[in-house]
C-alpha positions as CSV (number, residue, x, y, z in Angstrom):
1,X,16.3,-2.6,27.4
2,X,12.8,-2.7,26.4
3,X,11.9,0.5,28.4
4,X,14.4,2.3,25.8
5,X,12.6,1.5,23.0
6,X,10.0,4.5,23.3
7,X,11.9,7.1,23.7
8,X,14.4,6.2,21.2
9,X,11.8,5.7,18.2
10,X,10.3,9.4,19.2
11,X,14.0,10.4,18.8
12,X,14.0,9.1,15.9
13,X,10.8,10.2,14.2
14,X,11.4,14.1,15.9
15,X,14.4,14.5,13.9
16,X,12.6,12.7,10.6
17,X,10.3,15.6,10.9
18,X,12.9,18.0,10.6
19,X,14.5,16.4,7.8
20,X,12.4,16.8,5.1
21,X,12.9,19.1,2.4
22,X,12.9,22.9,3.8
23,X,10.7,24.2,0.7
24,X,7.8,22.4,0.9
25,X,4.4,24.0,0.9
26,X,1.8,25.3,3.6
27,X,-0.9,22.3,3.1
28,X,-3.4,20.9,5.2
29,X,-5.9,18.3,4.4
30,X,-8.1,16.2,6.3
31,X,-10.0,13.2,5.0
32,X,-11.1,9.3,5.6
33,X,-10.9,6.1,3.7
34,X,-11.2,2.3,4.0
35,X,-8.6,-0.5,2.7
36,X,-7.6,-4.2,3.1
37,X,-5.2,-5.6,5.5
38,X,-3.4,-8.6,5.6
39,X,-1.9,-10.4,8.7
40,X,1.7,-11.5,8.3
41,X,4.4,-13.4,10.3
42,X,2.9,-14.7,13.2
43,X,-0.4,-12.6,12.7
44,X,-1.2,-15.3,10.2
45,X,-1.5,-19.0,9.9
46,X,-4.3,-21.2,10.9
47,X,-6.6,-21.7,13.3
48,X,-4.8,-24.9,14.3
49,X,-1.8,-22.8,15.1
50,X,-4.1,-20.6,17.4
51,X,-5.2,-23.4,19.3
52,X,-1.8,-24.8,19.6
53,X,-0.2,-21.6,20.8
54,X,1.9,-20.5,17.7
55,X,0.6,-18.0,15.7
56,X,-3.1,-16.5,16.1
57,X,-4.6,-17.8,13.1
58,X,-5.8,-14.5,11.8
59,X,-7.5,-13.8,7.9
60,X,-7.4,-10.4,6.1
61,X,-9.7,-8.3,6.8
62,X,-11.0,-4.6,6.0
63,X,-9.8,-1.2,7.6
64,X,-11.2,2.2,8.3
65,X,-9.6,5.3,9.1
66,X,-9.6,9.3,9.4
67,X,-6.0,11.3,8.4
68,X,-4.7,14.1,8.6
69,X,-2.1,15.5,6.7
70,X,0.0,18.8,7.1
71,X,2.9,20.5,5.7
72,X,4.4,23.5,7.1
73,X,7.8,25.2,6.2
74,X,10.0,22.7,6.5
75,X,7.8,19.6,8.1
76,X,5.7,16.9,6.1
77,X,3.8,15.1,8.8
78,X,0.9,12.9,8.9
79,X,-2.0,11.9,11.5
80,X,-4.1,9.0,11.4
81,X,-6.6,6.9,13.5
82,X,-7.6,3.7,12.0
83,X,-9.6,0.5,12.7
84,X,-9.1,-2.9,11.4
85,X,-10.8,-6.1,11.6
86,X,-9.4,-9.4,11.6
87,X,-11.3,-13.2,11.9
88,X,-10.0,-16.7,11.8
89,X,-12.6,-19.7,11.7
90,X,-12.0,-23.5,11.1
91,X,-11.1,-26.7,12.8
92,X,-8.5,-26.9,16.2
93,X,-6.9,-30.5,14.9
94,X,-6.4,-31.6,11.8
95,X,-8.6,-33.8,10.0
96,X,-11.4,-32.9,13.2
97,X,-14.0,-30.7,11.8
98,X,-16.0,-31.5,14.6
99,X,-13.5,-29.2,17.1
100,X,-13.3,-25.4,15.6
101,X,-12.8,-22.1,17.0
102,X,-14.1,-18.6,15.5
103,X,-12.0,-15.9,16.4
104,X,-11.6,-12.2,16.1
105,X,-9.6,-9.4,16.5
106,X,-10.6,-5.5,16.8
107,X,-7.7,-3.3,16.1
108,X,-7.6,0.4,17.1
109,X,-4.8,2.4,15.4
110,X,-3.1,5.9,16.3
111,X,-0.2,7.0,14.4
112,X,2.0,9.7,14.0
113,X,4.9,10.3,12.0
114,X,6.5,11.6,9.0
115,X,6.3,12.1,4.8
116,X,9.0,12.6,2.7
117,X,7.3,13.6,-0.5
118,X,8.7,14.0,-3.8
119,X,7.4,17.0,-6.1
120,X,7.4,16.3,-10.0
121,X,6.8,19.9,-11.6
122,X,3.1,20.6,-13.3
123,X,2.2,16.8,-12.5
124,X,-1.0,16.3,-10.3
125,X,0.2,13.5,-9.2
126,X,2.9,13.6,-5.5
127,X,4.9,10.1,-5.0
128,X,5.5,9.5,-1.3
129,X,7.3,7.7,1.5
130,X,6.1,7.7,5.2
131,X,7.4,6.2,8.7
132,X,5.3,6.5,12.2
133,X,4.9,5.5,15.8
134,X,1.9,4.0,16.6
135,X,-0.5,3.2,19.9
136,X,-2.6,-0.1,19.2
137,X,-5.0,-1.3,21.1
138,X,-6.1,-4.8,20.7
139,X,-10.1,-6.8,21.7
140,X,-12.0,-9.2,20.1
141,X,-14.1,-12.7,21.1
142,X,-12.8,-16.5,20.8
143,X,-15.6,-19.4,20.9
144,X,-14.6,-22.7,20.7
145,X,-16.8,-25.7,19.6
146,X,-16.6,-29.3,21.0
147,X,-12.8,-28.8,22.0
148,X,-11.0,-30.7,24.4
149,X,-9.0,-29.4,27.7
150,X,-12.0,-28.4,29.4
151,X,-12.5,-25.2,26.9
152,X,-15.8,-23.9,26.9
153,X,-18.1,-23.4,23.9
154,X,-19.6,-20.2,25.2
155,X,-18.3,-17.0,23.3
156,X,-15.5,-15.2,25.7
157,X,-14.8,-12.1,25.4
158,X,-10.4,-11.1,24.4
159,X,-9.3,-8.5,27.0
160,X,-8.4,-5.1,25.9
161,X,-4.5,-4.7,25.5
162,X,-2.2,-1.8,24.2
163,X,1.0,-1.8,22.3
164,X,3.6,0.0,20.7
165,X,4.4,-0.4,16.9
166,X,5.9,1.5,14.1
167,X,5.7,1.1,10.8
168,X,6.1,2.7,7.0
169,X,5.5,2.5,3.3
170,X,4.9,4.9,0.6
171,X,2.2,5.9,-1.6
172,X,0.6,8.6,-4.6
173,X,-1.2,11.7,-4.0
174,X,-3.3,12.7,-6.8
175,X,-4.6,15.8,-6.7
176,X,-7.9,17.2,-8.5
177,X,-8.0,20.6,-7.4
178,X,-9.7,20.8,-3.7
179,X,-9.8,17.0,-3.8
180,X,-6.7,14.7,-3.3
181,X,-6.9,10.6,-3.8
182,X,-3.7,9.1,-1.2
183,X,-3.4,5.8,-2.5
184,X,-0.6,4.3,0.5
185,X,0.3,0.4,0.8
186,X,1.8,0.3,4.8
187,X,3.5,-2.3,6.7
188,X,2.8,-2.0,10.4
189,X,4.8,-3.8,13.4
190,X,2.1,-3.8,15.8
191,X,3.8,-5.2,18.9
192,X,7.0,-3.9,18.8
193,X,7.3,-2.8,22.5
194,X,5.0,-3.8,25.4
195,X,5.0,-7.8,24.7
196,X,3.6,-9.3,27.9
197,X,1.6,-12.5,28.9
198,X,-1.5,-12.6,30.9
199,X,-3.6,-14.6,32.8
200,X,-5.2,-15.3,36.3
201,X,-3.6,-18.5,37.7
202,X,-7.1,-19.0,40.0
203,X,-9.3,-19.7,36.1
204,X,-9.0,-21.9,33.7
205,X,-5.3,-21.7,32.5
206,X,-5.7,-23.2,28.7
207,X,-9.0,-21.0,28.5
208,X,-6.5,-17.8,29.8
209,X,-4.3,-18.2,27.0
210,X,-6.7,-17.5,24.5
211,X,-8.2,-14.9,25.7
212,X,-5.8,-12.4,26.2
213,X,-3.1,-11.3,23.4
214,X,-0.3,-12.8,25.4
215,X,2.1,-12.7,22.8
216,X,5.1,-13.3,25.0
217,X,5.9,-16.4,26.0
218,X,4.2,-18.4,28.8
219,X,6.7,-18.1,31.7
220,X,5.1,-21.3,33.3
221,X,5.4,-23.4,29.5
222,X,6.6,-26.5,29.9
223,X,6.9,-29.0,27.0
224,X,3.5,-31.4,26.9
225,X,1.6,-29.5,29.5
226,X,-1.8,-28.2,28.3
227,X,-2.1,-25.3,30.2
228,X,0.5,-23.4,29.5
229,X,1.9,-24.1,25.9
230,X,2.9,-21.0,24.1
231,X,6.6,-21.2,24.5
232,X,7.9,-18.2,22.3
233,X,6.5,-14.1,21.9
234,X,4.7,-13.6,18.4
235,X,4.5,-10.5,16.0
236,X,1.6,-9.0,15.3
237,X,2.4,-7.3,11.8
238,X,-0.2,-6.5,8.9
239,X,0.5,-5.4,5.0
240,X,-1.9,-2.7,4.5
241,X,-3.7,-1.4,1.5
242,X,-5.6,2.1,1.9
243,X,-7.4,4.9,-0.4
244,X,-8.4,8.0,1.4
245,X,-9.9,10.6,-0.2
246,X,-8.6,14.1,1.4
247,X,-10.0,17.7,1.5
248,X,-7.9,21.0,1.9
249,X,-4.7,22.8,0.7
């Protein structure tokens, strides 16, 4: 079932784009802009849940990205390649501060989908709501201090991973003549489709879990053993809050 999920979201989105409203504008504008993220469902929690296996611990962090926006006849569409950053640091067990882990997460972000925009006559200012696909490919580092289960205190690095996500929200264009502020608050499913878990059996099998994304489950878990202990898949979802400053028609 899970090999059904692409092409049904880019059926989905293809006939979004030909939904919106047929007398729009000829626009294009280009631009770049920063914002905050914020991990959510299992994106989130603690470090102690990282170490134990449930959620990945992660804080909010800042993003970057470039965007494209066109219009033409009867399509609103958008383009947009961001990067986020995500950390988590503090103690493995609680009430230890002597065991910790610092962790991060580098996320690259292609997205593609469609706006619906919503025209008030002679206001500069466009309200906005927006869906997309996305490509999101996942690295970082995990370094653990004075942990047990034979984990290493030497900085390893998190193997590159891709997934599929979608995502939408809604913003405000405001437009100064040549120059348009997009103010856009997003919430992005980053793992809809690709959830796998990783890991060479021949290493260090505790060590393996953390240093891959492996948010599926452990197909080897079994309850109490240390080397394989995350028993369910986890979400990787982020509230996002972006300016971007655009140039064009």
């Amino acid at each position: 079932m899970k090999n059904l999920y692409i092409p049904l979201l880019l059926t989905v989105l293809f006939f979004s784009l030909f939904s919106t409203q047929a007398n729009a504008q000829i626009t294009f504008q280009i631009g770049a802009g920063a914002g905050y993220s914020l991990p959510t469902a299992d994106y989130g929690g603690t470090t102690v849940d990282f170490y134990k296996g449930t959620k990945y611990g992660m804080n909010s962090g800042y993003n970057f990205h470039g965007k494209v926006r066109l219009g033409l006849l009867f399509i609103n569409a958008f383009g947009e390649i961001g990067y986020s950053n995500f950390s988590g640091e503090g103690e493995i067990i609680e009430g230890n501060n002597n065991s910790t882990v610092d962790v991060s997460n580098k996320v690259l972000s292609l997205r593609l989908g469609p706006e619906f925009k919503f025209d008030i006559p002679l206001s500069p200012i466009t309200p906005y709501f927006d869906a997309f696909i996305s490509l999101n490919t996942f690295n970082g580092t995990v370094q653990f201090k004075s942990a047990p289960n034979g984990l290493p205190s030497d900085e390893r690095n998190i193997e590159s991973a891709s997934r599929i996500g979608v995502g939408g929200g809604g913003g405000v264009l405001f437009s100064l003549g040549g120059l348009n502020l997009d103010l856009n608050i997003q919430y992005h499913l980053m793992n809809l489709v690709g959830k796998k878990f990783d890991g060479d059996a021949t290493k260090n099998q505790r060590l393996e879990s953390y240093t891959f994304i492996n948010d599926e489950a452990d197909p080897a878990y079994l309850l109490g053993n240390t080397a394989h202990f995350i028993s369910d898949s986890r979400a990787i979802n982020a509230l996002e809050f972006k300016l971007t400053i655009l140039f064009g028609i």
